[in-house]
Structures are given as structure tokens and as C-alpha cells.
C-alpha positions in Angstrom: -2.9 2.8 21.5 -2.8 0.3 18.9 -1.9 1.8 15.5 -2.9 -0.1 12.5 -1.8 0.7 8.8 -3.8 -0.4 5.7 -2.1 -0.6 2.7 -5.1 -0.9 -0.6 -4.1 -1.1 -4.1 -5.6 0.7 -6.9 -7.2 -1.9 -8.7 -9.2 -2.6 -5.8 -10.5 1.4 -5.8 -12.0 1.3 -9.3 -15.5 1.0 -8.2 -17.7 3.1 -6.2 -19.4 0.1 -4.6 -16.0 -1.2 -3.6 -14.7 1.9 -2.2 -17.7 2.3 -0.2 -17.3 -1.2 1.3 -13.4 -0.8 2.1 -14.7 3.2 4.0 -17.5 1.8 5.9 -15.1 -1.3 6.7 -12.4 1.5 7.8 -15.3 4.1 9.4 -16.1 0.3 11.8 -12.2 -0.1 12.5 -11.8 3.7 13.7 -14.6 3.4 16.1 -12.7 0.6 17.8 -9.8 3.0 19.1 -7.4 2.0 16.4 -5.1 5.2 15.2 -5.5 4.1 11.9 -3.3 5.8 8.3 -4.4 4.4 5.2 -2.0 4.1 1.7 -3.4 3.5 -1.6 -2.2 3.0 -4.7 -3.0 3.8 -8.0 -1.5 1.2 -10.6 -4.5 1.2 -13.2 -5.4 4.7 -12.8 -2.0 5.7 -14.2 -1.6 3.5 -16.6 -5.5 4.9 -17.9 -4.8 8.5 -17.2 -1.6 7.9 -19.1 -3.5 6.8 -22.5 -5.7 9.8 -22.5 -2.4 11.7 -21.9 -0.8 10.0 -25.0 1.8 8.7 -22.7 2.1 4.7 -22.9 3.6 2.8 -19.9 6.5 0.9 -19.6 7.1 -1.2 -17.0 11.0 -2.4 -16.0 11.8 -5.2 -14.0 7.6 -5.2 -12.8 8.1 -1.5 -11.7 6.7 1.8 -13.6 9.1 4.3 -15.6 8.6 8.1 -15.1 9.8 10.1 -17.0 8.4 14.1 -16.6 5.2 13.2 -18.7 4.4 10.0 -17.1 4.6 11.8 -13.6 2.1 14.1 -15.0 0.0 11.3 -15.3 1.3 10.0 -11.7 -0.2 13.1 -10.1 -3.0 13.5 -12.1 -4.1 9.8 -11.2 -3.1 10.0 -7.4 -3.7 13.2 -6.6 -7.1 13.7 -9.1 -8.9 11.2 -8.9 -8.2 8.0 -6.5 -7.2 10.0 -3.9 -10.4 12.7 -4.1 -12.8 9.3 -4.5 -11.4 7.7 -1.7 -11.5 10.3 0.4 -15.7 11.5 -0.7 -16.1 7.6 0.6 -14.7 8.1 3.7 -16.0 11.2 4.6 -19.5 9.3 3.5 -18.9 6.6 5.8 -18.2 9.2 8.7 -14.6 8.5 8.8 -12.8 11.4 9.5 -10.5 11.1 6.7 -7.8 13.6 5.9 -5.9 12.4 1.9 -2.6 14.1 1.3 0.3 12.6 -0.9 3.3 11.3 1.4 5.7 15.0 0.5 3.3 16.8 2.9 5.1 17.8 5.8 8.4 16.2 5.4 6.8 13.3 6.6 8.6 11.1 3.4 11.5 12.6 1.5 12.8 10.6 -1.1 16.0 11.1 -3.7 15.9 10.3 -7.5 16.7 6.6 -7.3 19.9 5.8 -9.3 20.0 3.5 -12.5 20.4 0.1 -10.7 21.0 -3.7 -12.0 17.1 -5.6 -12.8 16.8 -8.8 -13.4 16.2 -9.5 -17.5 18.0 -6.2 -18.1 21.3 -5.9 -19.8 22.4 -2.6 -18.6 21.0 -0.9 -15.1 17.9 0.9 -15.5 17.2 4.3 -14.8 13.5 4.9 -13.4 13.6 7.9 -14.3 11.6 10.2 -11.5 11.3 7.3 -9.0 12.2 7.7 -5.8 14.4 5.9 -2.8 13.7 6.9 0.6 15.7 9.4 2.3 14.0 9.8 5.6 10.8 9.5 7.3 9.1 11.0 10.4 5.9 9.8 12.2 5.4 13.1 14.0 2.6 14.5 11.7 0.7 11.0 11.8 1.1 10.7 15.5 0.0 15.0 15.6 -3.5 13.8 13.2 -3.9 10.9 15.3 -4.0 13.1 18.5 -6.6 15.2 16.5 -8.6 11.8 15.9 -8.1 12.3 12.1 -7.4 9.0 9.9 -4.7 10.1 7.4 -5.2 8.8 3.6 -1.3 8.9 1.5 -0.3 8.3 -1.8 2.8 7.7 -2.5 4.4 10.9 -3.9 7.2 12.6 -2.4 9.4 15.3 -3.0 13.0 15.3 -2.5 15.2 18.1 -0.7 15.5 20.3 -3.7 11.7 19.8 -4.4 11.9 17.6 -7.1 8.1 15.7 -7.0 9.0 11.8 -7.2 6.9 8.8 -7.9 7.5 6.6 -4.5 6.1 2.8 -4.7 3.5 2.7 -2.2 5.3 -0.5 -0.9 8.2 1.3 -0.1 5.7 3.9 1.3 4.2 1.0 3.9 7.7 -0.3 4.9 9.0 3.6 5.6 6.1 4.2 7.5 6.3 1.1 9.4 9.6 2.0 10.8 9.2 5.7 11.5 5.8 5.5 12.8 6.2 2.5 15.1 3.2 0.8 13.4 1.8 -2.5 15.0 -0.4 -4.2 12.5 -0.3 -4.2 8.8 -3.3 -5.2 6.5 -3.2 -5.6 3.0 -6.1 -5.3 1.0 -5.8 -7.4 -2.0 -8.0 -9.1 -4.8 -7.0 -12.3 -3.1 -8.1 -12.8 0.9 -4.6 -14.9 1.7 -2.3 -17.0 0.8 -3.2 -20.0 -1.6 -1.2 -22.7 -2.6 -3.4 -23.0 -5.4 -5.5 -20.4 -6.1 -8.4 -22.5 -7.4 -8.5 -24.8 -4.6 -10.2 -22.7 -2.1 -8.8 -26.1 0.7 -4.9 -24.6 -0.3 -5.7 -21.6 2.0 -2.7 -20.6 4.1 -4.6 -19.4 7.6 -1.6 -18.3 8.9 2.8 -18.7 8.8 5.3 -17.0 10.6 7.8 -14.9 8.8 10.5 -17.7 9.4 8.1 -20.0 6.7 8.2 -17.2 4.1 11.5 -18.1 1.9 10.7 -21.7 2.4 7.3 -21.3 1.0 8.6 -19.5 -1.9 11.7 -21.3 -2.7 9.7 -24.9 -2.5 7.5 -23.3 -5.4 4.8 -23.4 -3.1 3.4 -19.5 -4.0 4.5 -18.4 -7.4 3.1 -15.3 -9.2 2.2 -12.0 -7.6 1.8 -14.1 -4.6 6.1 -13.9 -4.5 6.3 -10.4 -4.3 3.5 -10.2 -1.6 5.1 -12.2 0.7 8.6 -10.3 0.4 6.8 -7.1 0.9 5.4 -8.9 4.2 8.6 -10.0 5.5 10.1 -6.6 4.8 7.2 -4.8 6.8 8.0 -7.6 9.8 11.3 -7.1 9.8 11.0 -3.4 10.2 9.0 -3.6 13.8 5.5 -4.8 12.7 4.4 -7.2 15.0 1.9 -8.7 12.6 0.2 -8.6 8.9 -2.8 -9.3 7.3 -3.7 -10.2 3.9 -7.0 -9.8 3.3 -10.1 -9.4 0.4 -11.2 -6.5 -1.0 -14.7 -7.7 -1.8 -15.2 -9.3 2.0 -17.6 -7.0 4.0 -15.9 -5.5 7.5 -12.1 -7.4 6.3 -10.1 -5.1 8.7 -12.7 -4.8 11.3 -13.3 -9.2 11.4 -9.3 -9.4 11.8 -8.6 -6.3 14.4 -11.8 -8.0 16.4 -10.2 -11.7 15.8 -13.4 -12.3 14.6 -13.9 -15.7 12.1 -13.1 -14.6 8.2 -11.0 -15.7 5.3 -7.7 -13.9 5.5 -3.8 -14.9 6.3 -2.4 -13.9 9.4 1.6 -13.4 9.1 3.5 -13.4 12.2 6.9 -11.5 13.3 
């Protein structure tokens, strides 16, 4: 059976209305047979539940540092309140939804990343309580699947000792990828695709292979957050996805139109 993993960022899960549009979406993609797992993020939210903490954010290199009081406001954001509002959504839409963080289970367990070398940095940065992945085992998706049950992860993880640790929830996709033999990928985004330009609504990319990625970013084609999409993509290919999907999070039935084939505005990567 064909299993198909949606990736959704936080700052598309800041509205009720739009988390009800990206359930029903995923309640219509269920129904179709997929064994579907969905991983959300929570980038705002922590940066939010942060300030009412008293705790301000500082970002390294693009990525968070967490330090013991900012993964208090890690869990509290994941595990408090996108995670509990996505999951009332889903159970709304009928979707038999079932929202643990990634630790559960051993199904991710990461280590305490080491300082490491980022660009714009003059000495390695340590993350702090950010984890690498150690290892990662589909069985308990592939036992919820069996049940019928659509699993909803964030991205925190524990590592051997029981340390929690904040995991990316990119790195969260590409572990999964690998471990549970994933087929599609779909990326819900604020942006439905690849632009060249992102006012020209004519510059949509429709679809690339994973060979055109480093030329399209080299050439200076893509630039911005756009960059670090389409790396992420090419890392989730490389790992055994056959395909992935960029699409909008404000487009009615996104997932469902591009698991049908249906017509809609999205960017099909290819392995």
C-alpha cells in the first residue's frame, strides 16, 4: 500500500480555519487507502510560548538554540498546544488521528548533537539540547497503520539515557523516510511550488527532477527559503522517496488533488 508522509510547518497551523482545511484535506487522502503519518512543526509557536516564558530565541546558522529553558518552551509549544489543535482537527474531520512526539516508542532516538562549524560563525556552535539522529524504526508506524490509525509526530526525541531533545522536524521527515520505506513526500508550505519569481505567478516550476535541483540553485534561479526547500527535497529523494510534493497550505483538498493526479498548483519533484 502506498504510504504517503506529510510534512506541515507551524506557521501554517496558526489558525483554526487553516487547520481545519489541511484535516479535512488529510480525512479525503485517508479514505483513498493511503497509510498516511503526518509531521508538524512548530517554529512560531516556540518562539511565542518562549516570550511568555521570558525566554528570547536565538537562532544560529537559521537553526533554534535550546538550552534547558528554551526546551521548556519546545515541549510546551509542541506537545501543548500545536499538537493538541491539530489533532481536535483531525479527530473533527473523522480522521483517525493518533499525535505523539517522535521519542514514543523508540521509534526516533537521537544524541545531543555536538558543537559543529556554521557558516557566519567564528567558532563551532553548540545547539545546545538539539538532537542528531541515532536510529529510527518504522515498526510502530507500520503496527498504527495495520490498526488504520494516521499517526501525527512532532519532532522531539529522547536519547538513550532519556535526555528529551529538540529534533528539526526536517531531519524528522528524512529519518522517517528511510526507516519507514515512505513513497511520497508532500510538503505543505505557504508557497504551492517552486517560483522563479515569486511575484510572477508565469515563473511556476510544475515539475524538475532531483538531477535539476543544484543547477537551479547554483544558477541563482531560487534564492531565499526556496534554497533550503529544495535541499531538504533532494535529501528526502535520495533516501528512497520516489517522489515529493510541494504544495499550498491555503489550497482546498492540496494532498488529495496531487495523490488523485488531479489539476492544481503544486511542484512535483522527481527521484
Amino acid at each position: 500500500m502506498r504510504k504517503v508522509l506529510v510534512k506541515v510547518g507551524g506557521e501554517t497551523l496558526q489558525k483554526q480555519e487553516d487547520r481545519d482545511r489541511l484535516a479535512a484535506d488529510l480525512a479525503g487522502v485517508h479514505e483513498r487507502g493511503v497509510h498516511l503519518c503526518v509531521v508538524h512543526g512548530a517554529g512560531p509557536q516556540i518562539t511565542a510560548m518562549g516570550k511568555r516564558l521570558g525566554i528570547d530565541s536565538v537562532f544560529r546558522g537559521g537553526r533554534r538554540v535550546t538550552d534547558a529553558a528554551m526546551l521548556q518552551a519546545v515541549t510546551l509549544a509542541m506537545g501543548g498546544e500545536v499538537a493538541p489543535a491539530l489533532l481536535a482537527a483531525c479527530l473533527g474531520a473523522g480522521l483517525p488521528a493518533v499525535a505523539f512526539p517522535a521519542a514514543s516508542g523508540l521509534l526516533v532516538v537521537g544524541r545531543k548533537r555536538p558543537p559543529r562549524e556554521v557558516a557566519g560563525e567564528a567558532e563551532p556552535v553548540d545547539f545546545g539540547l538539539v538532537a542528531d539522529v541515532v536510529h529510527a524504526d518504522g515498526r510502530l508506524l507500520q503496527t498504527l497503520w495495520q490498526g488504520d490509525y494516521v499517526p501525527v509526530l512532532s519532532s522531539l526525541v529522547c536519547d538513550p539515557c532519556g535526555q528529551l531533545l529538540n529534533l528539526n522536524a526536517d531531519t524528522l521527515v528524512t529519518a522517517l523516510v528511510k526507516a519507514a520505506k515512505i513513497d511520497d513526500v508532500v510538503l505543505v508550505t505557504g508557497v504551492p511550488g517552486v517560483f522563479r519569481e515569486l511575484a510572477d505567478p508565469a515563473s511556476h516550476i510544475a515539475e524538475l527532477s532531483a538531477d535539476e535541483i543544484p543547477q537551479l540553485i547554483s544558477s541563482g534561479a531560487v534564492h531565499g527559503g526556496m534554497v533550503a526547500k529544495l535541499e531538504e527535497v533532494a535529501e528526502i529523494l535520495r533516501l528512497g522517496a520516489k517522489q515529493v510534493a510541494i504544495v499550498g497550505y491555503k489550497d482546498d483538498d492540496a494532498v488529495a488533488a496531487y495523490i488523485d493526479g488531479a489539476a492544481g498548483l503544486r511542484t512535483i519533484v522527481h527521484a
